[in-house]
N, C-alpha and C positions, 0 to 999 in steps of 0.2 A: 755334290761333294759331301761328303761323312765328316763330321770334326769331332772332337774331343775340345771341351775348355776345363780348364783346372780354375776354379777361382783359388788364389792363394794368397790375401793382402796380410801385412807383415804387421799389423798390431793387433799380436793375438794378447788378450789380458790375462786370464787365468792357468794358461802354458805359454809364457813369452817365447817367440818365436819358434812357436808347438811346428808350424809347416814345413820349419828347414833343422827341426831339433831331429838329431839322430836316434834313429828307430830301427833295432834291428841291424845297425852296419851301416845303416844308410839315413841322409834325411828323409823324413817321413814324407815329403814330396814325390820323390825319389819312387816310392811303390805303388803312387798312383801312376804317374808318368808309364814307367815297366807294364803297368796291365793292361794299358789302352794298348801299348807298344805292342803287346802278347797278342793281343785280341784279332789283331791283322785286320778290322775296319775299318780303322780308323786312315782320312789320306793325309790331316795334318791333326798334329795334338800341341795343342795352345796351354798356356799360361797367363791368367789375367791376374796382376798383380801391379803394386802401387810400387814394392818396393824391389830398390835395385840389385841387392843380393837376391832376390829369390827367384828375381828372372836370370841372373847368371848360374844357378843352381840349373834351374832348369834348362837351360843350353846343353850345360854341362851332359845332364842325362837326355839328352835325344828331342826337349818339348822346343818349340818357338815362340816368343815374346814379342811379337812386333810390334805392338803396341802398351803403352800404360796403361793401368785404370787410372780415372779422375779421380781424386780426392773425393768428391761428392759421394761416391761409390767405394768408399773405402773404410768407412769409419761402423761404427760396434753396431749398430741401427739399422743397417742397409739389408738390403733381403737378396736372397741369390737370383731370383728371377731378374730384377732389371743389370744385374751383373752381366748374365751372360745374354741378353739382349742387346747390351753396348758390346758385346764381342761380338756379334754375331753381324752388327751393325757396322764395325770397325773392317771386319773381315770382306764385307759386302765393298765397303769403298774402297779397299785394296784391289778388287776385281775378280773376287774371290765368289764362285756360283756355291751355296748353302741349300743344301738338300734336309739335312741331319745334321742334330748337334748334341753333343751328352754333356751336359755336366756332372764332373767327376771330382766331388769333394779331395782336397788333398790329403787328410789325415783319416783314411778309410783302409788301411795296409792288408784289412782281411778282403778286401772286393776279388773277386771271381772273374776269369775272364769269358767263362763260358756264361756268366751272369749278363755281364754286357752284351754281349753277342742276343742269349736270350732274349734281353729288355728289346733291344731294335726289335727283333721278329715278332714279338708279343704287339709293340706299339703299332708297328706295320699292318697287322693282322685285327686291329681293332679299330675304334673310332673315335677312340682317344684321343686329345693332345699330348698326353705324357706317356711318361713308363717311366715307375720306379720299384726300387725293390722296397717290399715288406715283409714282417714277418709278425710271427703270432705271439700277444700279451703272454708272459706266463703264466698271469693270474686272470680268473674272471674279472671284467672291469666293472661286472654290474654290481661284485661284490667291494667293492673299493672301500675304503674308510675315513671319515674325514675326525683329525685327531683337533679336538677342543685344549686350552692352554691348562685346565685342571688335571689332564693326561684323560679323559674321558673317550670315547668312540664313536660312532655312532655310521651307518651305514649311507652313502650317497644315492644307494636304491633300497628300501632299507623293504622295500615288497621281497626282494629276491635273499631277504637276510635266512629265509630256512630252503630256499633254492637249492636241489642238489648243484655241482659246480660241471658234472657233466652234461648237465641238461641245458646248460646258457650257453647264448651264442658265441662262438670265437670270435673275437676283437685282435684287430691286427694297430701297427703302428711303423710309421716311414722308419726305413732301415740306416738311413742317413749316409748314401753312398753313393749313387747317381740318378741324377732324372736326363731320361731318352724324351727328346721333340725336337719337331718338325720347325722347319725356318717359319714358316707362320704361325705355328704355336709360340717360339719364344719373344718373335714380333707384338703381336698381338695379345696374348695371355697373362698373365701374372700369376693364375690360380693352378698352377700344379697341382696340387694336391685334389683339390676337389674337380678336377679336369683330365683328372689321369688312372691309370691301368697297375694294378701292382701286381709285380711279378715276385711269388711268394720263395723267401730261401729261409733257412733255418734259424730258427735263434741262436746257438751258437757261434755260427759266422759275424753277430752284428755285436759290437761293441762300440759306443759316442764315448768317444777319447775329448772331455770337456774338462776332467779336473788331473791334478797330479796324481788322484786316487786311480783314474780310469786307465791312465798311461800305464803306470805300472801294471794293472790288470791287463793290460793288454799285452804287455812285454813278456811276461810270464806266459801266456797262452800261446802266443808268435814260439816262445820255444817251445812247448809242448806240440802243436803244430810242426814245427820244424824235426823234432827228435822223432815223433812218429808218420814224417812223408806224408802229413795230409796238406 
């Protein structure tokens, strides 16, 4: 069986209840839900969450809730990995066979469904336990700057400081939207990132919706997106 889990626990701090706050016409939930829905491989699309509007939210748009997350698993600290391991766990004592399981951020409203679809086939097709999406730094990272409290500069590779910026390596960074494994991968793993495959999309597509600053940035692009059918 293929899954889909949405983690979505309802004490967000810095956008209070950012996962069922309306984005676009809809809770921001709401457009992850739709693109597993879209994707067509998903056979069930889950929602792990502690609290009890956001599992009624997701009813509402097509996902299933059967079970709570634990408190223990709920609070600002906890990492996504042992999340969707207790789903993956919970699913199993339901009677539930796990083949595949995506964790699919819920406030990601630009994710692609041909993205997903991709991730499994990339993941499939390597040796990976993961697949996520990445995409590429804007800026060289070897050129990075570290700023001193006098406003002073100074370079973090400071070798690469007469480096032309075509000549260094591209650096990429997780796109924050979903990671693709295997039922033994989220068993056993914790280390996504250094245990997994990235499957490279545009910087464009990726915006971390973490402050009121980003929301809005993001709102404004969902229409631009929307006025120009991409």
């Amino acid at each position: 069986m293929i899954i889909a889990i949405i983690p979505a626990r309802g004490g967000s701090k810095r956008i209070p209840r950012k996962n069922i706050r309306s984005f676009a016409g809809r809770p921001m939930l709401a457009h992850a839900i739709q693109a597993a829905k879209k994707s067509g491989i998903f056979e069930r699309i889950l929602v792990s969450s502690d609290d009890d509007e956001i599992r009624q939210i997701a009813a509402d748009y097509g996902a299933e809730s059967p079970f709570p997350r634990p408190a223990e698993l709920s609070n600002d600290h906890t990492a996504t990995a042992p999340v969707i391991k207790h789903a993956v766990i919970a699913c199993e004592e339901m009677g539930w066979t796990i083949d595949w399981a995506c964790c699919i951020y819920p406030a990601a409203p630009f994710i692609r469904t041909q993205d997903l679809v991709a991730g499994l086939d990339l993941l499939r097709r390597s040796s990976a336990d993961f697949c996520y999406p990445v995409t590429e730094f804007p800026s060289p990272i070897q050129r990075a700057l570290r700023s001193y409290p006098d406003g002073r500069l100074s370079f973090f590779q400071p070798e690469h400081e007469m480096t032309r910026t075509q000549d260094l390596e591209p650096a990429y960074h997780d796109a924050g939207q979903f990671y693709w494994g295997s039922r033994r991968a989220w068993i056993e793993n914790p280390r996504m990132h250094s245990s997994g495959v990235g499957l490279r999309i545009p910087q464009w597509r990726v915006i971390d919706i973490d402050t009121p600053e980003d929301w809005a940035r993001a709102e404004l692009f969902h229409k631009v997106l929307h006025l120009n059918g991409a």
